[in-house]
MOPAC internal coordinates of N, CA, C and O (Angstrom, degrees):
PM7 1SCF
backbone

  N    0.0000 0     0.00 0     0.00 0    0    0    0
  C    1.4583 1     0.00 0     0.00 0    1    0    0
  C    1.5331 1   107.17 1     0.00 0    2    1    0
  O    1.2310 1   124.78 1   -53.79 1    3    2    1
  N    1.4128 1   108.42 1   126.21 1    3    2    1
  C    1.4604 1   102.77 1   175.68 1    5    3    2
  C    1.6188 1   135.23 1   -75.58 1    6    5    3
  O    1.2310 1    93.01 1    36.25 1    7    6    5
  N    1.2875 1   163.81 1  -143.75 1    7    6    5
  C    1.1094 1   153.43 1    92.21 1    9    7    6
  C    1.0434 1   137.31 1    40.20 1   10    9    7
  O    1.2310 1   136.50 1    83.38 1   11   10    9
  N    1.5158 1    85.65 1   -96.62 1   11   10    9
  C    1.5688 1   124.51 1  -168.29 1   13   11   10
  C    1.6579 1    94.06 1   -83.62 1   14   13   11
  O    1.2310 1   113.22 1   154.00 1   15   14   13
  N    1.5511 1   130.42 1   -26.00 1   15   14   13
  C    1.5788 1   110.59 1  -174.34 1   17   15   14
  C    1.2104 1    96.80 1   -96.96 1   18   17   15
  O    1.2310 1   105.68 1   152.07 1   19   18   17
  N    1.4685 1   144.16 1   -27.93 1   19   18   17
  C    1.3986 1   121.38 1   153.72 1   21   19   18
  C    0.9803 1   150.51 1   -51.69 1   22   21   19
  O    1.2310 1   127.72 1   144.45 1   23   22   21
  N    1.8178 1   102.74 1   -35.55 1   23   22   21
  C    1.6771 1   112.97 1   155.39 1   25   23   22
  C    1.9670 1   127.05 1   -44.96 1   26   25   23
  O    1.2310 1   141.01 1   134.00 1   27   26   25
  N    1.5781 1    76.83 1   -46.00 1   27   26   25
  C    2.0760 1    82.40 1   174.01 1   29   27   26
  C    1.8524 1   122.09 1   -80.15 1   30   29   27
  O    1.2310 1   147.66 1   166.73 1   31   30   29
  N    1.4349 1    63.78 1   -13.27 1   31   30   29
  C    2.2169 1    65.25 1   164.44 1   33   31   30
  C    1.1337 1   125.45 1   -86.11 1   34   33   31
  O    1.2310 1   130.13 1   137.95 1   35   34   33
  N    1.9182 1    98.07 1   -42.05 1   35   34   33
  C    1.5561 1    94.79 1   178.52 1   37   35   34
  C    1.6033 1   123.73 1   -69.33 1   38   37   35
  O    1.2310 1   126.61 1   173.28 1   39   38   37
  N    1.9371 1   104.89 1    -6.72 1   39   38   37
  C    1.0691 1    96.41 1  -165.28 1   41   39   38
  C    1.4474 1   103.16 1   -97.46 1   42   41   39
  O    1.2310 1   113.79 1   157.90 1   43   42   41
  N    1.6236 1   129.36 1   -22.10 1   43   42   41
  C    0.8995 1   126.54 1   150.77 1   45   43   42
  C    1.6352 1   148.42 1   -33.25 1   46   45   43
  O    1.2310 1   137.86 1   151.04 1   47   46   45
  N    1.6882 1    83.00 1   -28.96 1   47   46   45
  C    1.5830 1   112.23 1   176.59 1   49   47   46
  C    1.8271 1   103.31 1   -82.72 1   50   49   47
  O    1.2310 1   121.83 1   147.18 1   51   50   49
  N    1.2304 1   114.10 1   -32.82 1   51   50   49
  C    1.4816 1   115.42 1  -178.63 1   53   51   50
  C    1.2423 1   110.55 1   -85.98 1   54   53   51
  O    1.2310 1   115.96 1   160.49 1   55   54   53
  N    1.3345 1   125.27 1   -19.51 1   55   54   53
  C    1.6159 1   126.62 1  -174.51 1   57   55   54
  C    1.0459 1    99.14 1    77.27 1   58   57   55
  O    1.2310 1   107.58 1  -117.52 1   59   58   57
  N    1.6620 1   140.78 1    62.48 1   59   58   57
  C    1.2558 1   124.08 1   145.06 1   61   59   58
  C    1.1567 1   107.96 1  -153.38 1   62   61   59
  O    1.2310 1   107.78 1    -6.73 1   63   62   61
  N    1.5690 1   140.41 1   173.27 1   63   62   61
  C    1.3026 1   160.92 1  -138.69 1   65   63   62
  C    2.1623 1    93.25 1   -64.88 1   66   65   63
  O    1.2310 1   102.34 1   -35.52 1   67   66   65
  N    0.8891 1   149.92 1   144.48 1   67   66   65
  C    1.3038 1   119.05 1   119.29 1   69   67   66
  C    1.6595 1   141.41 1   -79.90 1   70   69   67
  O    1.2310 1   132.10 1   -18.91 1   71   70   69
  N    1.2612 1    94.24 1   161.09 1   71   70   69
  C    1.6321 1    87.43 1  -152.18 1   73   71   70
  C    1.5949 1   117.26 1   -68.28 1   74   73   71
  O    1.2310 1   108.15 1   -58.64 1   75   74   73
  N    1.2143 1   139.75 1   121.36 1   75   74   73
  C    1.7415 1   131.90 1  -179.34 1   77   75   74
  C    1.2719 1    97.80 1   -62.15 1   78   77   75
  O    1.2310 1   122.94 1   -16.55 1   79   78   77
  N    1.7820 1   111.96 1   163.45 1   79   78   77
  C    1.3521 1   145.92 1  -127.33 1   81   79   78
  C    1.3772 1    90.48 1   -91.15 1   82   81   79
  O    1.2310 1   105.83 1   168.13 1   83   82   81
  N    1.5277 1   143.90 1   -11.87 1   83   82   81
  C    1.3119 1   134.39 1  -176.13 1   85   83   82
  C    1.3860 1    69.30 1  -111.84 1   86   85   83
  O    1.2310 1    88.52 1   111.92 1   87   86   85
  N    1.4338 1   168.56 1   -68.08 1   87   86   85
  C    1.4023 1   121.56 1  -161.85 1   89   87   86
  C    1.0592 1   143.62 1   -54.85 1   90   89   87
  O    1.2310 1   124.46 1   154.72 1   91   90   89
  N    1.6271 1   109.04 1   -25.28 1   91   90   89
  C    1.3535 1   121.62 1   179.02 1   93   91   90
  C    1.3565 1   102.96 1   -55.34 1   94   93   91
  O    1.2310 1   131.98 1   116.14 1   95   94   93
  N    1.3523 1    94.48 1   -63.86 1   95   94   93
  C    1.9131 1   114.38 1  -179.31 1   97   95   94
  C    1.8581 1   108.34 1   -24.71 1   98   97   95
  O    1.2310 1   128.63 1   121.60 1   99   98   97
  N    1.0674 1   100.98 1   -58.40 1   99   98   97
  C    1.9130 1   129.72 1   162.00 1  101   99   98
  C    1.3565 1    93.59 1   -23.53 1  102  101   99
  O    1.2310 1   127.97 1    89.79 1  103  102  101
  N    1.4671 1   102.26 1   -90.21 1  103  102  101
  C    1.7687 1   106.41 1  -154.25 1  105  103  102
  C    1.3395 1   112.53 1   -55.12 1  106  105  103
  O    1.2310 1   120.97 1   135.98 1  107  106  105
  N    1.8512 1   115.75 1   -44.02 1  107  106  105
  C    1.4141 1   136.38 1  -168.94 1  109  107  106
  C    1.8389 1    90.94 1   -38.47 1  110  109  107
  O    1.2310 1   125.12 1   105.46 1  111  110  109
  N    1.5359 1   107.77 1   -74.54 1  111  110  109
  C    1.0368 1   135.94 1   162.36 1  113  111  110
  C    1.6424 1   105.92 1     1.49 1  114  113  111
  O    1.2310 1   131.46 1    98.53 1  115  114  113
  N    1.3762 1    95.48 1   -81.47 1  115  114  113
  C    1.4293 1   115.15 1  -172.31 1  117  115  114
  C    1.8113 1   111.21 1   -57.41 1  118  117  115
  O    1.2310 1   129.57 1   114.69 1  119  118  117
  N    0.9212 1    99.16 1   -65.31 1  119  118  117
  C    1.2565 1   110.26 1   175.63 1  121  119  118
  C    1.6985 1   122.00 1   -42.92 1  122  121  119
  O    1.2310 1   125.15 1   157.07 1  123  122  121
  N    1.3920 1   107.72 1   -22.93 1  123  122  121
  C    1.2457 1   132.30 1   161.96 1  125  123  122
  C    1.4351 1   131.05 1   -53.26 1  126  125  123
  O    1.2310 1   134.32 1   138.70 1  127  126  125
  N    1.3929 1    89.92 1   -41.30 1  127  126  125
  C    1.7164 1   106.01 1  -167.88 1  129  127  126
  C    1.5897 1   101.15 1  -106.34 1  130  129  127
  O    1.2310 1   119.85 1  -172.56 1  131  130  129
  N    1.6654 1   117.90 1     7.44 1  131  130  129
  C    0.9723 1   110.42 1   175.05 1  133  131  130
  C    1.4064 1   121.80 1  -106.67 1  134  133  131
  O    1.2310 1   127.37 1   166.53 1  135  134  133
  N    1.5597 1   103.41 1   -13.47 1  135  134  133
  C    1.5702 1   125.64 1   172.86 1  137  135  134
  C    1.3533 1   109.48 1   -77.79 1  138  137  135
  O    1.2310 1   126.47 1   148.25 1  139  138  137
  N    1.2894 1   105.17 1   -31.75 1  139  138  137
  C    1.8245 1   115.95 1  -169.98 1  141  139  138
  C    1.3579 1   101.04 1   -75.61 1  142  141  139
  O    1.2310 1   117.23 1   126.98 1  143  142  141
  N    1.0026 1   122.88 1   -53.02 1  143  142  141
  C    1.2863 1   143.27 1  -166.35 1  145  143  142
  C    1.7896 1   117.78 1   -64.68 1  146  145  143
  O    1.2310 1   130.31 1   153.12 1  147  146  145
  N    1.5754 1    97.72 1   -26.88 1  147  146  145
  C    1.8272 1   100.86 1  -173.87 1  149  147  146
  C    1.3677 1    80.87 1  -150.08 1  150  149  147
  O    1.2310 1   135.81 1    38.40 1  151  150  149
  N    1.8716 1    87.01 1  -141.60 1  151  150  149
  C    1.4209 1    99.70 1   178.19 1  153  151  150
  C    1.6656 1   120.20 1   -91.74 1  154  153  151
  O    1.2310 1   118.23 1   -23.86 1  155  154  153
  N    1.2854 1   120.97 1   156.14 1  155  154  153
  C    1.6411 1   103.68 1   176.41 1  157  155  154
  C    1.2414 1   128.24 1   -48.74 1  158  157  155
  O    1.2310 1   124.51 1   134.90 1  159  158  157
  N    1.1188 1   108.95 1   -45.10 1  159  158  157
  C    1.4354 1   115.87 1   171.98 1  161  159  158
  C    1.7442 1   120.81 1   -27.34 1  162  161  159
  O    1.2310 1   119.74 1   143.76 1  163  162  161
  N    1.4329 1   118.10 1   -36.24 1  163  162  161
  C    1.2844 1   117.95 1  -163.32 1  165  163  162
  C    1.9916 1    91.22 1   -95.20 1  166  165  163
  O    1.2310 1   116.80 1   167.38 1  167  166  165
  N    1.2014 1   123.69 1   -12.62 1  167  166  165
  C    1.2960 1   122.30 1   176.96 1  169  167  166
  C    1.9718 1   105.67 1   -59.81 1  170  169  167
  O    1.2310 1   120.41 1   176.11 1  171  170  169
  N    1.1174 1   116.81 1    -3.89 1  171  170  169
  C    1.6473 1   110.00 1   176.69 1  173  171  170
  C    1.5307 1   105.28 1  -132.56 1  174  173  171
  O    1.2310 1   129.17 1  -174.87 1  175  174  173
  N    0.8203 1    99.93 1     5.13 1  175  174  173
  C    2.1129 1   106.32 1   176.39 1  177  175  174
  C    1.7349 1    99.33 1  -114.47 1  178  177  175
  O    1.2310 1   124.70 1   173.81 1  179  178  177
  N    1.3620 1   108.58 1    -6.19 1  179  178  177
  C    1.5337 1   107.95 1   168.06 1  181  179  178
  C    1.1133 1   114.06 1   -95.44 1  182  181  179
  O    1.2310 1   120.40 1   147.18 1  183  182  181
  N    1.1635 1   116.84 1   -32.82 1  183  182  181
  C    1.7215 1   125.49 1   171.90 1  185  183  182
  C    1.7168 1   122.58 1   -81.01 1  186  185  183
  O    1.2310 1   127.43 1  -177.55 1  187  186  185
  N    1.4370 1   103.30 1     2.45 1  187  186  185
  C    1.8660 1   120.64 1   161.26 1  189  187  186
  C    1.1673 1    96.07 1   -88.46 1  190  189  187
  O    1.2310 1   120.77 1   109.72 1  191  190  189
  N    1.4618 1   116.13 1   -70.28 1  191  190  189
  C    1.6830 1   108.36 1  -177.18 1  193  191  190
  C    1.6426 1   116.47 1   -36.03 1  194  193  191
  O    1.2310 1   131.09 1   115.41 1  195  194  193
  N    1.3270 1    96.20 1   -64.59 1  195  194  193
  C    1.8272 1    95.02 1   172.19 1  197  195  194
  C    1.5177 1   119.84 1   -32.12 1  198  197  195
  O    1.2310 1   131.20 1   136.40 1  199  198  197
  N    1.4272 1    96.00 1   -43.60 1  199  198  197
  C    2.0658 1    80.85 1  -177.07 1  201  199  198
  C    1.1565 1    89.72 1  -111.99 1  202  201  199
  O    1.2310 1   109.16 1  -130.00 1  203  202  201
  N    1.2972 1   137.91 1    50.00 1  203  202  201
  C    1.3480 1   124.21 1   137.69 1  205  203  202
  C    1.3057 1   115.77 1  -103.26 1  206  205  203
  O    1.2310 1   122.87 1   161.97 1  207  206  205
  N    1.4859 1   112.11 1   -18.03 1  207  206  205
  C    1.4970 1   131.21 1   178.53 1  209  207  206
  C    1.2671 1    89.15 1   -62.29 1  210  209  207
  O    1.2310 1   124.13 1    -5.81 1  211  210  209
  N    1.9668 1   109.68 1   174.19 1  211  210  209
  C    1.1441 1   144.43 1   144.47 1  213  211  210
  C    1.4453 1   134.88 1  -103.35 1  214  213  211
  O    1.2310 1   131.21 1   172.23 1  215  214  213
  N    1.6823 1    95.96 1    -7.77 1  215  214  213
  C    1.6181 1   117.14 1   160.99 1  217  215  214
  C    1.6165 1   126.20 1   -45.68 1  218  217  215
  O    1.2310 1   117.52 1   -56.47 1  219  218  217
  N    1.3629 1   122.33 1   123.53 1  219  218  217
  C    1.2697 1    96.54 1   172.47 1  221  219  218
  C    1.6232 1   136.12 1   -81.63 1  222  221  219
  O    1.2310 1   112.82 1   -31.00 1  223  222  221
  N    1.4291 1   131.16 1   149.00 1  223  222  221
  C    1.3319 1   106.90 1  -152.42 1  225  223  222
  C    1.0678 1   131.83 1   -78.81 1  226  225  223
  O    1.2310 1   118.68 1  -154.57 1  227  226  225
  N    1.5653 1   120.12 1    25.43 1  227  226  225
  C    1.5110 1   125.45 1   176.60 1  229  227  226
  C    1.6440 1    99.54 1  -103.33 1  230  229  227
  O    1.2310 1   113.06 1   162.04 1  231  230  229
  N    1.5618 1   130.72 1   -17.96 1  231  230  229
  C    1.5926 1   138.85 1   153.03 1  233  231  230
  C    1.5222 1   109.10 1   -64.60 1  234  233  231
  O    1.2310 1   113.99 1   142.09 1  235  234  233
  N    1.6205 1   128.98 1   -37.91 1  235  234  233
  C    1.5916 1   115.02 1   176.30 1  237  235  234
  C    1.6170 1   110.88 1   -84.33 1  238  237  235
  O    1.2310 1   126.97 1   155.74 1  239  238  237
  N    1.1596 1   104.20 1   -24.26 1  239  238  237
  C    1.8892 1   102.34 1   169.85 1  241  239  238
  C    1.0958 1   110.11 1   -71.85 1  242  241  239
  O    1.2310 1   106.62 1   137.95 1  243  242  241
  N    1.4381 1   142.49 1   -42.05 1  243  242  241
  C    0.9363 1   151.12 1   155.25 1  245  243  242
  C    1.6137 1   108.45 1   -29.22 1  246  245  243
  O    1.2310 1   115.60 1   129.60 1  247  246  245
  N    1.5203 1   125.96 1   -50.40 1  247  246  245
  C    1.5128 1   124.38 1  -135.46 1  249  247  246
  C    2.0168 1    80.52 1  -108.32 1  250  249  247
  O    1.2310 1   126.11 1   159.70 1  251  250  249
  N    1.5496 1   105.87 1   -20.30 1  251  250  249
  C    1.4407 1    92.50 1  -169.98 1  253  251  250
  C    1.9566 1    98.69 1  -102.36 1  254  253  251
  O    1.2310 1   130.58 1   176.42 1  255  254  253
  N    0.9561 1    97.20 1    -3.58 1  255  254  253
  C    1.9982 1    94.07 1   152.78 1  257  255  254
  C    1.5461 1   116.45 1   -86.64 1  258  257  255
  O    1.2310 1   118.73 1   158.45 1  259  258  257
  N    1.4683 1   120.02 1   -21.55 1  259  258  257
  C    1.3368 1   129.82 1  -176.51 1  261  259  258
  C    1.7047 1    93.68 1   -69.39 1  262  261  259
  O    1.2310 1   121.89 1   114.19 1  263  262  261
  N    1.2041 1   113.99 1   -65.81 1  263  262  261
  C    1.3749 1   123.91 1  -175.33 1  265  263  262
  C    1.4129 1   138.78 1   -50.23 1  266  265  263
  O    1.2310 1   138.55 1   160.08 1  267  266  265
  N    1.8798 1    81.65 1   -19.92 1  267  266  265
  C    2.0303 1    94.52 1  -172.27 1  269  267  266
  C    1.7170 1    83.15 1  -110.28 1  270  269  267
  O    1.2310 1   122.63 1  -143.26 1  271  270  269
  N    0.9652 1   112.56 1    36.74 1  271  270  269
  C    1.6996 1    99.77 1   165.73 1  273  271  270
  C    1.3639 1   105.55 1  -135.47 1  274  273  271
  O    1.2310 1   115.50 1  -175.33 1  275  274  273
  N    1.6995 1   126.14 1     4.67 1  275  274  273
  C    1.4267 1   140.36 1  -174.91 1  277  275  274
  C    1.8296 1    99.79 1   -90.46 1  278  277  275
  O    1.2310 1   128.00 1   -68.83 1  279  278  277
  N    1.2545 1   102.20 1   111.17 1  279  278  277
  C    1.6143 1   110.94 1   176.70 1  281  279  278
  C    1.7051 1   109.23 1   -50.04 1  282  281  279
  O    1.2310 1   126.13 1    16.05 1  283  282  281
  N    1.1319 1   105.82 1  -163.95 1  283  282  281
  C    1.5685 1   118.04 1  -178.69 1  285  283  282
  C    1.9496 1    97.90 1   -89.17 1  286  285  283
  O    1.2310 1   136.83 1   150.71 1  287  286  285
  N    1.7066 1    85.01 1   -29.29 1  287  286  285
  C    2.1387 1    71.26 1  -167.42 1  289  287  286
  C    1.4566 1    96.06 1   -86.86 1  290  289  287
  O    1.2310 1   107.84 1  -172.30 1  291  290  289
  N    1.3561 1   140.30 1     7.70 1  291  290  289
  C    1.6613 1   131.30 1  -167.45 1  293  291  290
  C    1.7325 1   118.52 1    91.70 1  294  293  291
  O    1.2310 1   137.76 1  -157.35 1  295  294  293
  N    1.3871 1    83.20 1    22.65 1  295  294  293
  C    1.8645 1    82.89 1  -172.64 1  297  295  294
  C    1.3703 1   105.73 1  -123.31 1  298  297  295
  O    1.2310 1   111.49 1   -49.78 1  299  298  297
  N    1.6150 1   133.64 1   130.22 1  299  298  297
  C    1.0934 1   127.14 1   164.77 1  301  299  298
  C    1.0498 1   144.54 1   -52.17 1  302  301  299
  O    1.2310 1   106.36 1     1.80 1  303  302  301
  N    1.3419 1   142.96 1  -178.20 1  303  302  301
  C    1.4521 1   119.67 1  -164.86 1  305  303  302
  C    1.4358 1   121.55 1   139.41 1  306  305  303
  O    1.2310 1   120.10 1   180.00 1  307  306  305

């Protein structure tokens, strides 16, 4: 099973839309800057927040590059 036919299953299985090919691109994206940014782990607990948000996802990519550039003491950089 590829990708893209697991993505529409699982989303079929959740009852909701799956996401088109510039969203994926979106989350991939996102999910990117969230591995880079910490540990991997938070690259798929960032992409729950995302669709739990109402943000659109060029404002949470935005907010999760804001975040991976915040030092340990609260200072950018």
């Amino acid at each position: 099973m590829t990708r893209d036919e697991w993505i529409a299953a699982f989303a079929r299985e959740a009852g909701v839309d799956r996401p088109d090919p510039d969203q994926v691109r979106a989350l991939l994206d996102l999910a990117g800057v969230a591995a880079h940014g910490s540990e991997r782990t938070a690259a798929p607990i960032a992409c729950w927040i995302a669709g739990r948000s109402e943000l659109p996802i060029a404002e949470l990519q935005a907010a999760a590059e804001r975040v991976s550039t915040v030092g340990e003491d609260g200072t950018t950089g």
